[in-house]
C-alpha atoms as an extended CHARMM CRD file, in Angstrom:
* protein
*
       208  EXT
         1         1  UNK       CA             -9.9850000000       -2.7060000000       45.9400000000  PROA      1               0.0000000000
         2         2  UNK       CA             -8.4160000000       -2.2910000000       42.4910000000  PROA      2               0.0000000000
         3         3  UNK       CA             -6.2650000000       -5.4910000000       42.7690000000  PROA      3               0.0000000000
         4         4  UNK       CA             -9.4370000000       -7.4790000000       44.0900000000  PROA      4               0.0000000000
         5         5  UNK       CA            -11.2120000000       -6.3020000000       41.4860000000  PROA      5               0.0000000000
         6         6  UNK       CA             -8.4590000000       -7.0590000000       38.5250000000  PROA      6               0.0000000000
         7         7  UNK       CA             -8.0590000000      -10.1040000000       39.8470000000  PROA      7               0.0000000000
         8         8  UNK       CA            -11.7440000000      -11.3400000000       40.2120000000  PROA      8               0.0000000000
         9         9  UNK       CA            -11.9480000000       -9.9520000000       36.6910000000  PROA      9               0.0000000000
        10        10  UNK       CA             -9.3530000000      -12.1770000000       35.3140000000  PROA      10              0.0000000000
        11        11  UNK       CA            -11.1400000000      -15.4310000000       37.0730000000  PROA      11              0.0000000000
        12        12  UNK       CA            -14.1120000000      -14.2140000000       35.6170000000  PROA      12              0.0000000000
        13        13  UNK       CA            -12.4000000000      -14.2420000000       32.3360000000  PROA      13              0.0000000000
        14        14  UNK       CA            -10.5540000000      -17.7900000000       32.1680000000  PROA      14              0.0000000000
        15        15  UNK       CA            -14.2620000000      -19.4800000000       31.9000000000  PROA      15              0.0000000000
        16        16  UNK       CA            -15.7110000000      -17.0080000000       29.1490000000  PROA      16              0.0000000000
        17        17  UNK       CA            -12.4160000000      -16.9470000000       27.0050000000  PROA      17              0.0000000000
        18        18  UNK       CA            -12.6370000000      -20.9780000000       26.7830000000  PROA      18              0.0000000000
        19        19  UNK       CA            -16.2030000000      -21.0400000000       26.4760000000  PROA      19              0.0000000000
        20        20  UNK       CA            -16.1140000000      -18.7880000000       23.4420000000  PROA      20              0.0000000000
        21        21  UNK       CA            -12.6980000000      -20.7740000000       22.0670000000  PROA      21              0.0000000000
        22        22  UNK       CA            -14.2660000000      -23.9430000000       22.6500000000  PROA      22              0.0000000000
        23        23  UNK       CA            -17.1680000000      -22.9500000000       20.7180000000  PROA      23              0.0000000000
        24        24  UNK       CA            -15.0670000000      -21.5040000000       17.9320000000  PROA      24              0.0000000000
        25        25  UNK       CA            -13.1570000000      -25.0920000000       17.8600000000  PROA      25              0.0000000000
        26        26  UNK       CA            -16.1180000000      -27.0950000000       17.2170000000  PROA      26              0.0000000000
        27        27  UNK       CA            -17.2380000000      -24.8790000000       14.3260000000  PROA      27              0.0000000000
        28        28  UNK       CA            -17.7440000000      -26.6100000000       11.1520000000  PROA      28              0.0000000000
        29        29  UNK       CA            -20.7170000000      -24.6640000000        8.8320000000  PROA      29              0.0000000000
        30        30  UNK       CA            -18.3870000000      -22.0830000000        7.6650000000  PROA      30              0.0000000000
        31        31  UNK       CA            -15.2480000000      -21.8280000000        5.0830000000  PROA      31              0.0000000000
        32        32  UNK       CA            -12.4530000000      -21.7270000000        6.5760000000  PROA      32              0.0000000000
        33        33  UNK       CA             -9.0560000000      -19.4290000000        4.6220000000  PROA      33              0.0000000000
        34        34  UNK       CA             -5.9380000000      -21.8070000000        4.5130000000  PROA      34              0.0000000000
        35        35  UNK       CA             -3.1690000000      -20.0070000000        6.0590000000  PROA      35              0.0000000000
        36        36  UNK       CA              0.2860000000      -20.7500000000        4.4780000000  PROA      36              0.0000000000
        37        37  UNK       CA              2.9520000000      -18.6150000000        3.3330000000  PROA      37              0.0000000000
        38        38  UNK       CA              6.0130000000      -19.9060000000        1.3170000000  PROA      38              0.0000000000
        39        39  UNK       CA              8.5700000000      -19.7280000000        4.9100000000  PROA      39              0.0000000000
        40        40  UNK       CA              6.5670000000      -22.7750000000        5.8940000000  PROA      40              0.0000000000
        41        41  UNK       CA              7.8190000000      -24.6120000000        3.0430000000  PROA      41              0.0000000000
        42        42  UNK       CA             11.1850000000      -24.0130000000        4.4320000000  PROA      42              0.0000000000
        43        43  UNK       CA             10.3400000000      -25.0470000000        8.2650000000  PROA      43              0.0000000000
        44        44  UNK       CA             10.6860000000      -28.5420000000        8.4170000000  PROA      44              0.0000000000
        45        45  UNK       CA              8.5470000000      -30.8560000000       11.5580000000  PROA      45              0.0000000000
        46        46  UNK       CA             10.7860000000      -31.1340000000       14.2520000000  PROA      46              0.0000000000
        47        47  UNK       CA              9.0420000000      -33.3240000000       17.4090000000  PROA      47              0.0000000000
        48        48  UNK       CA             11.8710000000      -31.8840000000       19.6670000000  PROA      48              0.0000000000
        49        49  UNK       CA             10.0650000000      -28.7390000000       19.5160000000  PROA      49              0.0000000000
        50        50  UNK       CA              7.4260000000      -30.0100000000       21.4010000000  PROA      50              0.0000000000
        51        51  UNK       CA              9.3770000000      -29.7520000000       24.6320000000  PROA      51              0.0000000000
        52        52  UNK       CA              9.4760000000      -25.7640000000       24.2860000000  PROA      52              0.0000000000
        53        53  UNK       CA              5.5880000000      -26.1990000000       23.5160000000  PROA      53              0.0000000000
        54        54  UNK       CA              4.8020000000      -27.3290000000       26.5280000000  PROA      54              0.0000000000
        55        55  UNK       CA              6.8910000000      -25.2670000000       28.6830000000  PROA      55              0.0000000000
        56        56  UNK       CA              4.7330000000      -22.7860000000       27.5890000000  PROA      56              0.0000000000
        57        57  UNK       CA              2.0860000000      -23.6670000000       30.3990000000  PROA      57              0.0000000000
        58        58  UNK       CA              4.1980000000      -23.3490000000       33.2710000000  PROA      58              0.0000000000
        59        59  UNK       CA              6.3160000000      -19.9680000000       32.0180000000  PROA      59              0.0000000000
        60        60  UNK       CA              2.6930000000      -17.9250000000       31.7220000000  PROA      60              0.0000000000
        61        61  UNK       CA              1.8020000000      -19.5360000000       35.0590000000  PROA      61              0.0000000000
        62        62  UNK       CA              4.6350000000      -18.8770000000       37.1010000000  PROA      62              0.0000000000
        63        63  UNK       CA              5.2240000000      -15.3940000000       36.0470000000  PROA      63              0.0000000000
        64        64  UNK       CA              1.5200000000      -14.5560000000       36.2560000000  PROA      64              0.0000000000
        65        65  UNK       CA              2.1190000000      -15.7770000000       39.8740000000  PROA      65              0.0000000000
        66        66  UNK       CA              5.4740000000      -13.8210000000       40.2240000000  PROA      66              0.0000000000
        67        67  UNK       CA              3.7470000000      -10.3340000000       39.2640000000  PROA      67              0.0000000000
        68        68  UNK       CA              0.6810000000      -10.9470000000       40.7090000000  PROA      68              0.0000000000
        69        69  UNK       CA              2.3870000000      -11.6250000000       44.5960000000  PROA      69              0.0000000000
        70        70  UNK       CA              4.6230000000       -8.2640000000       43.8450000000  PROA      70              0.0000000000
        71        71  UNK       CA              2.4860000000       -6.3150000000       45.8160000000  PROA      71              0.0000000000
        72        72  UNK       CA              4.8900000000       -3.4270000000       45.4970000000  PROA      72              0.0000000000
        73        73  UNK       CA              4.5340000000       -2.7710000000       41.6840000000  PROA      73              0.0000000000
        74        74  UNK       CA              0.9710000000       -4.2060000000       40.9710000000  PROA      74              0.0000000000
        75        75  UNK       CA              1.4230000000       -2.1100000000       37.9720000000  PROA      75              0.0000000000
        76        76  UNK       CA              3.4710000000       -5.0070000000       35.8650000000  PROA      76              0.0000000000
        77        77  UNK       CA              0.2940000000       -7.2960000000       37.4780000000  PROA      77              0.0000000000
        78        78  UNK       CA             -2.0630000000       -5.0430000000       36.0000000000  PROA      78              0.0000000000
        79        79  UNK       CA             -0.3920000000       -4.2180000000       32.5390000000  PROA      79              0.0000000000
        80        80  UNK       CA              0.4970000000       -8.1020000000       31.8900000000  PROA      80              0.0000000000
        81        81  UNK       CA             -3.0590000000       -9.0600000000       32.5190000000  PROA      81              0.0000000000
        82        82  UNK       CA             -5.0730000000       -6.4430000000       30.4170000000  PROA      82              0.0000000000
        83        83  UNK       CA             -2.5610000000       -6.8660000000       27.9720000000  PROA      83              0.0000000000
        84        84  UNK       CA             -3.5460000000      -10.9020000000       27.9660000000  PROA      84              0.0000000000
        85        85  UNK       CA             -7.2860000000      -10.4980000000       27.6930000000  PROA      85              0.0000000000
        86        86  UNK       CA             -6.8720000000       -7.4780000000       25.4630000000  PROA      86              0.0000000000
        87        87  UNK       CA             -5.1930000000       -9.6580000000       23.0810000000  PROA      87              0.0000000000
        88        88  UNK       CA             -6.4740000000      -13.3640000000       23.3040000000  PROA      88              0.0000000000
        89        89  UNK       CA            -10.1110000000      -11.4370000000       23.0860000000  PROA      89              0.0000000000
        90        90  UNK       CA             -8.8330000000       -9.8800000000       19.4610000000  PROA      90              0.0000000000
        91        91  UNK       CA             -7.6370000000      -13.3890000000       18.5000000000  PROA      91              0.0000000000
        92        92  UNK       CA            -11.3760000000      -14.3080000000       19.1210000000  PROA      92              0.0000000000
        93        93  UNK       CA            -13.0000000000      -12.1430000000       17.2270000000  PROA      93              0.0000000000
        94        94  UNK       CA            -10.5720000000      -12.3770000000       14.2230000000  PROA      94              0.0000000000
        95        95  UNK       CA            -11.5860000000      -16.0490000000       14.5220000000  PROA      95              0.0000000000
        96        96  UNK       CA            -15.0080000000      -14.9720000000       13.8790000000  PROA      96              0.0000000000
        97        97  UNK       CA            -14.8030000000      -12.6400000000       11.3410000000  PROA      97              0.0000000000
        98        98  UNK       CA            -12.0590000000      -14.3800000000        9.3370000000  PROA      98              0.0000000000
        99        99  UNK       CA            -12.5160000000      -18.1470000000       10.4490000000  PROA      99              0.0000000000
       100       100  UNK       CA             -9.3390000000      -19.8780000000        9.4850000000  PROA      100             0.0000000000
       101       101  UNK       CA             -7.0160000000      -23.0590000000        9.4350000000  PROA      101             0.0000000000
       102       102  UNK       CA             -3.6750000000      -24.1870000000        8.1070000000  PROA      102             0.0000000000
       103       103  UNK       CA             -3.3730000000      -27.4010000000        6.6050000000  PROA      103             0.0000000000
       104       104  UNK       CA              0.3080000000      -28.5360000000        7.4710000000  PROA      104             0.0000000000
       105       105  UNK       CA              0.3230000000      -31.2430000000        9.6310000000  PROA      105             0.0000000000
       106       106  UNK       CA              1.9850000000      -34.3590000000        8.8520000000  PROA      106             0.0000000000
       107       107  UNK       CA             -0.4140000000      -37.4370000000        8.2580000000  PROA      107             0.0000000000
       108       108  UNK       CA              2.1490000000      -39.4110000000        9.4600000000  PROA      108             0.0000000000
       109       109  UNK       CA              5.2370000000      -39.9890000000       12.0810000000  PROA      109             0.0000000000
       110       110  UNK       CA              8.4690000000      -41.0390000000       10.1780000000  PROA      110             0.0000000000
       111       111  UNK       CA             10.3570000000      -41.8170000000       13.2800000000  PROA      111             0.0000000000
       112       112  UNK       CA              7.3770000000      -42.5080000000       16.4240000000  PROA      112             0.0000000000
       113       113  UNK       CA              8.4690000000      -41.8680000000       20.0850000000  PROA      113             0.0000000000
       114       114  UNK       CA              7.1870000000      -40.1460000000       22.9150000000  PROA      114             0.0000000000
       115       115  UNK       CA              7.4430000000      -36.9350000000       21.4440000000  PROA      115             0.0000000000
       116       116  UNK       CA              5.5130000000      -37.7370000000       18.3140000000  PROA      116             0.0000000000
       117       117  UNK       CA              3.0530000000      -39.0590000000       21.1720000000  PROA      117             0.0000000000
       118       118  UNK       CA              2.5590000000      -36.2030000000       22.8070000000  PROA      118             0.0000000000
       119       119  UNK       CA              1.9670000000      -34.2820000000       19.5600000000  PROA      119             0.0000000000
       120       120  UNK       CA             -0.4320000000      -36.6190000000       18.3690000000  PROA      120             0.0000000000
       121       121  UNK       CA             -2.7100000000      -36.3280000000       21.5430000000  PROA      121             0.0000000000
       122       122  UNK       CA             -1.9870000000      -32.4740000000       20.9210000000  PROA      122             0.0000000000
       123       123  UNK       CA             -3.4650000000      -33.0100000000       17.1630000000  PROA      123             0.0000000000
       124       124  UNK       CA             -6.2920000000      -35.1400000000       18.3870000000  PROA      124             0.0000000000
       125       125  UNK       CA             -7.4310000000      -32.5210000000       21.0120000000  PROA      125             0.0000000000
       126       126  UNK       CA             -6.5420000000      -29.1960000000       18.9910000000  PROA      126             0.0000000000
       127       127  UNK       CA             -7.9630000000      -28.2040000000       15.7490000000  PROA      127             0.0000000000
       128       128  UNK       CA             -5.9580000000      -27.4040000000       12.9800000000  PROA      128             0.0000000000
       129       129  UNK       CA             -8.6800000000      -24.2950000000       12.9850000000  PROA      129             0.0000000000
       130       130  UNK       CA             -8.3280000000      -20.7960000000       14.1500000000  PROA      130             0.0000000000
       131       131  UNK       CA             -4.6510000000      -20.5390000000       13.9870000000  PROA      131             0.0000000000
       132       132  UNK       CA             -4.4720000000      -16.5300000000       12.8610000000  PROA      132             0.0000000000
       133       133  UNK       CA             -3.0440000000      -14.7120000000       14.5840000000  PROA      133             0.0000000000
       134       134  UNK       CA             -1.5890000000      -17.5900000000       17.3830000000  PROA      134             0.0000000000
       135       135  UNK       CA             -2.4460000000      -16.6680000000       20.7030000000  PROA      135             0.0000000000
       136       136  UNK       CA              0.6050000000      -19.0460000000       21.7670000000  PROA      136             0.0000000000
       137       137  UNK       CA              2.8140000000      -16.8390000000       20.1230000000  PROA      137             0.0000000000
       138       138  UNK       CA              0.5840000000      -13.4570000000       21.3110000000  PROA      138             0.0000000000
       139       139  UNK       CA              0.7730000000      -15.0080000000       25.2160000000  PROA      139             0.0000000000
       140       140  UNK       CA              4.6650000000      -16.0010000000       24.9960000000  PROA      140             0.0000000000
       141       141  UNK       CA              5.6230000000      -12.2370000000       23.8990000000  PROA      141             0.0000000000
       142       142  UNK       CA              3.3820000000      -11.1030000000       25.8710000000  PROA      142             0.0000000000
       143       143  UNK       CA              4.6940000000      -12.5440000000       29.4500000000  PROA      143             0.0000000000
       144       144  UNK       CA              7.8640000000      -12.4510000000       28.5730000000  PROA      144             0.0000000000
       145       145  UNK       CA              7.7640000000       -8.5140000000       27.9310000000  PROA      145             0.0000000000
       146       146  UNK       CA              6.2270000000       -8.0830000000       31.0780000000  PROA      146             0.0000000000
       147       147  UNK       CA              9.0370000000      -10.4040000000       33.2590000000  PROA      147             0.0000000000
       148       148  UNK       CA             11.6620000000       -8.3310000000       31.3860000000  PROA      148             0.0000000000
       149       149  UNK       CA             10.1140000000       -4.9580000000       32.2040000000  PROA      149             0.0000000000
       150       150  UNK       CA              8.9670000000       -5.8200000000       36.1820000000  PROA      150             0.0000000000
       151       151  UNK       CA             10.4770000000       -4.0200000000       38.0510000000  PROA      151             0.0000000000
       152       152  UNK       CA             12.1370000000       -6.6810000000       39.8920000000  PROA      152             0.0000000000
       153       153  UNK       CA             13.4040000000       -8.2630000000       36.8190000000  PROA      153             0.0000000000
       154       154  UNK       CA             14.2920000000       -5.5440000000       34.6100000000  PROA      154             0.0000000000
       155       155  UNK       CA             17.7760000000       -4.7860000000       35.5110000000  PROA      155             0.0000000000
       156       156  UNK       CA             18.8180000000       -8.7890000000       35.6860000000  PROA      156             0.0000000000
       157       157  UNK       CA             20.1850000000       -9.1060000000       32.2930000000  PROA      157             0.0000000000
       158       158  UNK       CA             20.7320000000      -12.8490000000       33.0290000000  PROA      158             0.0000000000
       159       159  UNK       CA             16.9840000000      -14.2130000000       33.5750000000  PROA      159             0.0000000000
       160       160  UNK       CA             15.7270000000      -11.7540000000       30.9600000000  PROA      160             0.0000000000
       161       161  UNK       CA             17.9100000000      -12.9470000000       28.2510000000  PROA      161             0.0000000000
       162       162  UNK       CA             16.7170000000      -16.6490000000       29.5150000000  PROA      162             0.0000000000
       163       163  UNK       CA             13.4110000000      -15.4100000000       28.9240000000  PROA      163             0.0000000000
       164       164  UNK       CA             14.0370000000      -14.0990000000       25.9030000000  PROA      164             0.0000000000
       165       165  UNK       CA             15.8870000000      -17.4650000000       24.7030000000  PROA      165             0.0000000000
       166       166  UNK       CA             12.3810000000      -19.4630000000       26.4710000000  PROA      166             0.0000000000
       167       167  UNK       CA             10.0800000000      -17.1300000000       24.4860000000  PROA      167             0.0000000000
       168       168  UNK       CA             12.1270000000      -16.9620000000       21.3230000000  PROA      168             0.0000000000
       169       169  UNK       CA             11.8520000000      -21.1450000000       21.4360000000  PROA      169             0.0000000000
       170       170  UNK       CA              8.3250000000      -21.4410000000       22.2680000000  PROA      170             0.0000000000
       171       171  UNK       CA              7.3820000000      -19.4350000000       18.7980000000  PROA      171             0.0000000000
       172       172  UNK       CA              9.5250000000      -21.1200000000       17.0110000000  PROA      172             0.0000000000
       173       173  UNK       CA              8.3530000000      -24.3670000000       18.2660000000  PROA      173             0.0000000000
       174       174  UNK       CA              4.5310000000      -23.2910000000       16.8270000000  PROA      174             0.0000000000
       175       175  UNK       CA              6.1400000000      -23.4870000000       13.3080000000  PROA      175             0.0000000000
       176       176  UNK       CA              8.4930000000      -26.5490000000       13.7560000000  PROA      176             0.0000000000
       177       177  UNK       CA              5.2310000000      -29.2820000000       15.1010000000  PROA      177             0.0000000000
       178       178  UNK       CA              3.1770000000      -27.4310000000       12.1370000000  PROA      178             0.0000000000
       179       179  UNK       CA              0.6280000000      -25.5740000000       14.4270000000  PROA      179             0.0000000000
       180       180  UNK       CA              0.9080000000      -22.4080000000       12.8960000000  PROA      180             0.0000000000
       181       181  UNK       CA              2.0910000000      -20.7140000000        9.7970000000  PROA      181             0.0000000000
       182       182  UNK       CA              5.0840000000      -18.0670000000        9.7000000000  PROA      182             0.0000000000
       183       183  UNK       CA              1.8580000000      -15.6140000000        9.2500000000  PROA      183             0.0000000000
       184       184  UNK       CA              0.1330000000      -16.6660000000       12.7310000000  PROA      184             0.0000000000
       185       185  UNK       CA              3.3890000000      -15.9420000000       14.1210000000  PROA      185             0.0000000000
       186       186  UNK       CA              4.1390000000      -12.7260000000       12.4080000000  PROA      186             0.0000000000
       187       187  UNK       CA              0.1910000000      -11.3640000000       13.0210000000  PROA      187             0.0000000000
       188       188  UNK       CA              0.1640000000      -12.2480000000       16.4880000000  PROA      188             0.0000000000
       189       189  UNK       CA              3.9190000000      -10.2030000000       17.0810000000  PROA      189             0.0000000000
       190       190  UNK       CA              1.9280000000       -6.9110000000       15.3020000000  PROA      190             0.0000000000
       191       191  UNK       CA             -0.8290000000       -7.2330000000       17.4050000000  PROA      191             0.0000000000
       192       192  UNK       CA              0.9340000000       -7.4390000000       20.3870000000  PROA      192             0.0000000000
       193       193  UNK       CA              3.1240000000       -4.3570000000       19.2490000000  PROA      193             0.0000000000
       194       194  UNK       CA              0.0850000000       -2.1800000000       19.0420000000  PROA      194             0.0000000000
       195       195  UNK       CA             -0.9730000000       -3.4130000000       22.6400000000  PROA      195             0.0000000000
       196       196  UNK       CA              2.1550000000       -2.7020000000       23.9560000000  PROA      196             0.0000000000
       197       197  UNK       CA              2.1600000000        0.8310000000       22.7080000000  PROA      197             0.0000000000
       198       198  UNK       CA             -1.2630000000        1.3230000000       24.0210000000  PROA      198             0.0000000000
       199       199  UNK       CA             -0.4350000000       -0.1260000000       27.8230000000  PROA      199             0.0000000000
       200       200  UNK       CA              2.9020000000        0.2520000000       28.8550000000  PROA      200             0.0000000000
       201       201  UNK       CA              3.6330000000        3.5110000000       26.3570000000  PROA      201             0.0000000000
       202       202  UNK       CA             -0.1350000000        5.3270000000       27.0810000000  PROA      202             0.0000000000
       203       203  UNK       CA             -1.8330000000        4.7450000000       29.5170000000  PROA      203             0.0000000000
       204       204  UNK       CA             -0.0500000000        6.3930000000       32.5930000000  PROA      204             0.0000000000
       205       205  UNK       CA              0.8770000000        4.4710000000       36.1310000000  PROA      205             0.0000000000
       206       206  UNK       CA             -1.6290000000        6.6000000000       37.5620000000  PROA      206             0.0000000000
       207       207  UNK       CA             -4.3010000000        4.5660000000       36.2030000000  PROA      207             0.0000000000
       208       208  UNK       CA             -3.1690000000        0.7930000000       36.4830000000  PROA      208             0.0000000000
């Protein structure tokens, strides 16, 4: 009953979550605080990037899939999950409160190729809007904590330190195509540290 109930829960989530984001997007009668730290200055656009970006997608996917079909430790199911909607529901309501944007995008492509236009469909269809803290960066950390601490995965050094390398490159890759500011990054890790303390440290297996 519990892992019907999570699960319906989290389907029951995916539709509100983008509803409110979408809504948040399209916002345009408020100021929005430009978000940029000097380390930016230093981070130069790199279209490569875009190829860890993307990955993205499929790593939350398939390890969502992985812990949800380990029906003999639901509990790394259950803690990814709340952990997820815990924290892309804080990013929301930061967006709110503090509605924000970063300003760092290049107007133009010095060298076009496919990469550059991928990123420029990515511009067209993303705003350059709610960018603090980065729920890219919040959902990589996230998932990859949870792979490396399954119970199935935790004592294979090998695909946890690919993870690692995966999840290290995805944040990284927010800052190199300009979608985020060292800050987003650095706000979403600290939010995701108090999350983590709260799930996997608190709240006892008894209860997941």
């Amino acid at each position: 009953r519990q892992y019907l109930s999570i699960s319906l829960g989290c389907i029951l989530y995916l539709p509100l979550y983008m509803y409110c984001f979408t809504w948040l997007e399209a916002r345009d009668d408020v100021p929005f605080t430009d978000i940029h730290c000097f380390i930016d200055d230093w981070i130069p656009f790199c279209e490569i990037f875009i190829i860890p970006y993307l990955l993205w997608f499929i790593y939350v996917v398939l390890v969502l899939l992985f812990l949800f079909l380990q029906r003999k430790h639901l509990e790394d199911y259950y803690r990814c999950v709340i952990t997820l909607i815990l924290g892309m529901s804080t990013c929301l309501l930061v967006y709110y409160l503090f509605p924000n944007a970063q300003s760092m995008r290049p107007a133009e492509f010095t060298h076009p190729n496919v990469f550059t236009d991928i990123i420029g469909f990515i511009y067209s269809s993303d705003t350059d809007t709610n960018v603090l803290p980065s729920i890219h960066v919040y959902n990589s950390v996230a998932i990859h904590v949870a792979f490396a601490e399954s119970h199935y995965f935790k004592d294979r050094s090998g695909w946890r330190i690919a993870s690692f390398i995966l999840c290290t490159l995805i944040c990284l890759s927010t800052m190199f195509l300009k979608q985020h500011s060292f800050l987003d990054v650095i706000t979403a890790i600290i939010l995701y540290a108090v999350y983590y303390k709260l799930i996997y440290k608190v709240i006892p297996d008894r209860l997941l």
